[in-house]
N, C-alpha and C positions, 0 to 999 in steps of 0.2 A: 352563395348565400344559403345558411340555412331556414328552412321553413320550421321553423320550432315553435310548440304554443298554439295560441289561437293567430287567427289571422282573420283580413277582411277580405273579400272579392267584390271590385268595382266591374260595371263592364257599361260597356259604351256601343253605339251603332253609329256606322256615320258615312255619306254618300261619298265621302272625297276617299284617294288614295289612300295607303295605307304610309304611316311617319315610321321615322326610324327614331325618332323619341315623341311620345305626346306630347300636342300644347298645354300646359297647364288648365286652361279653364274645359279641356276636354277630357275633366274627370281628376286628374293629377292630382290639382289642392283637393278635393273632395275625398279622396284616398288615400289620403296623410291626415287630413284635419278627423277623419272616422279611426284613421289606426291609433291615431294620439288620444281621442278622449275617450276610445273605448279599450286603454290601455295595450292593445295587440304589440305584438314586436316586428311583423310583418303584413305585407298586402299586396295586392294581384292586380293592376290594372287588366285589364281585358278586350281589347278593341277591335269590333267585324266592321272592314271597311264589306261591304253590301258591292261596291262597284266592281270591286279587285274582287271578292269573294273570299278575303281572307282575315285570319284571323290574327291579332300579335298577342302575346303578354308581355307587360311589364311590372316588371319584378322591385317591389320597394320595403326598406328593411326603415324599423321606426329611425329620426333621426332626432337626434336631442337637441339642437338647435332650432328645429324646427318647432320646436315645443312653448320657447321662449316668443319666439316672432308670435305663435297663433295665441299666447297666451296676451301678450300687447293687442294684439286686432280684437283679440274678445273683449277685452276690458276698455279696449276706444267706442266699440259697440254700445255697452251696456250704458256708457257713459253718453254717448250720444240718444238711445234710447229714452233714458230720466231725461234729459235735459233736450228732448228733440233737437238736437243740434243736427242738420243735413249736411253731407257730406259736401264738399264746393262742386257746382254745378260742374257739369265736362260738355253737355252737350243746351240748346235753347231750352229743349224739352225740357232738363232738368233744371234748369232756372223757374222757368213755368210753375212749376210742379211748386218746388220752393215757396212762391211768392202768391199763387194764386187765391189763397185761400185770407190774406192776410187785408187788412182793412186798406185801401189807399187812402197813402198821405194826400191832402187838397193843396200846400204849398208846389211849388217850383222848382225842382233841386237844378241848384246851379253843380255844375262839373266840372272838374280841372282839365284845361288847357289841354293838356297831353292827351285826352281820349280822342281831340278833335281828328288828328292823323288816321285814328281807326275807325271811325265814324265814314271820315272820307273813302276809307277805302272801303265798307262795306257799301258806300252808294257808285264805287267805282266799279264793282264787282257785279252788282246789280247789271247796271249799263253795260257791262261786256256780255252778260249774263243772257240779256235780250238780244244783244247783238248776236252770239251763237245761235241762239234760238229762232233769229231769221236766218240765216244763214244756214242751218241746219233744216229751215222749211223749205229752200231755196231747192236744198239737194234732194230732200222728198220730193217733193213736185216734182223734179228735173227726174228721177228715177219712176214715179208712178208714171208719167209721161210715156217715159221709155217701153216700160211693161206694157201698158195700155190693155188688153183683153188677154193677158194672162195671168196666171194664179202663181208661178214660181219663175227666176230667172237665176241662171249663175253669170259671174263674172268675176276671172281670177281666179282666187281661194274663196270667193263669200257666195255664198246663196241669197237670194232674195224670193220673201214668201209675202206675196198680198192676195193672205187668203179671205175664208170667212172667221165671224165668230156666232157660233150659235148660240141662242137662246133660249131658253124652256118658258113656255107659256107661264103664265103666272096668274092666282085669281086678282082682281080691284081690291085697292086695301086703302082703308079709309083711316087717316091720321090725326090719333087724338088731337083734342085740344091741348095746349101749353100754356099756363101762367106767364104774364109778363118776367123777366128776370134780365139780371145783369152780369154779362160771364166777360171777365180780363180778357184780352187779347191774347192770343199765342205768340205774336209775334208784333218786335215794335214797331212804329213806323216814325220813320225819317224822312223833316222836312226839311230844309236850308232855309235858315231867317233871316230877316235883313235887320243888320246892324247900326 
């Protein structure tokens, strides 16, 4: 690859290992999407993994196809922009986010049939959910037990640390007042109703 012209250099830090290719959102699209609209023909990732203590480059020559794709993503952007359209939600958070701001409906929305499978499984997931969670206190206990007046223990390959945590003093902080208000839920809640 020649270096010819202007060019960009991206660089990156990062605690993990060093890659034998970068993942894309650890700089990659960011040093395409700079070499494309700032015309360059080429660009430099640059990545110091800190752990390893080393450095890589990667080496990227403009590519012309790439130019059509960010050219589509910008103009679904802009488009979304004017006409606040959100992307579809991926995670609760971003449903949240979506809907929180938006006036509620006072009717009842009735739901098709089909959601009921998933419904179910999100209150079966719960119930197992708890279930680990004793079960998982079970084995804390049964392990602080064991320790009893010590700060560290091994076993096997695992260490086990029940140490302190400290805390810094801190002055008395007195908590404005708050107007009444009404803030949506973050999260729904499901009941089972009788039919």
């Amino acid at each position: 690859m020649n270096l010819n012209g202007k060019g960009i250099i991206e660089c990156k830090l990062t605690k993990d290992y060093p890659k034998d290719y970068p993942e894309d959102w650890r700089g990659w699209i960011q040093l395409k999407t700079q070499v494309e609209i700032t015309g360059c023909s080429w660009g430099v990732l640059v990545v110091f993994s800190h752990i390893a203590n080393e450095i890589r480059y990667f080496f990227y020559e403009r590519d012309p196809s790439f130019s059509e794709e960010l050219r589509v993503l910008a103009e679904d952007w802009q488009k979304r922009v004017k006409t606040e359209t959100y992307f579809d939600p991926e995670t609760s958070d971003d449903a949240y986010v979506m809907f929180e701001d938006i006036p509620v409906a006072e009717d009842v929305l009735e739901i098709d049939d089909s959601f009921s499978g998933m419904i179910a499984r999100h209150e079966n997931i719960n119930a197992e959910i708890k279930e680990l969670e004793e079960e998982k206190d079970c084995i804390q206990t049964a392990l602080m037990e064991k320790i009893a007046n010590h700060e560290k223990a091994v076993c096997g390959s695992y260490t086990l640390d029940w140490g302190y945590i400290n805390y810094k003093a801190t002055p008395e902080k007195v908590t404005p007042a708050k107007e009444a208000r009404s803030v949506r839920r973050k999260q729904l809640r499901i009941k089972e109703r009788k039919l």
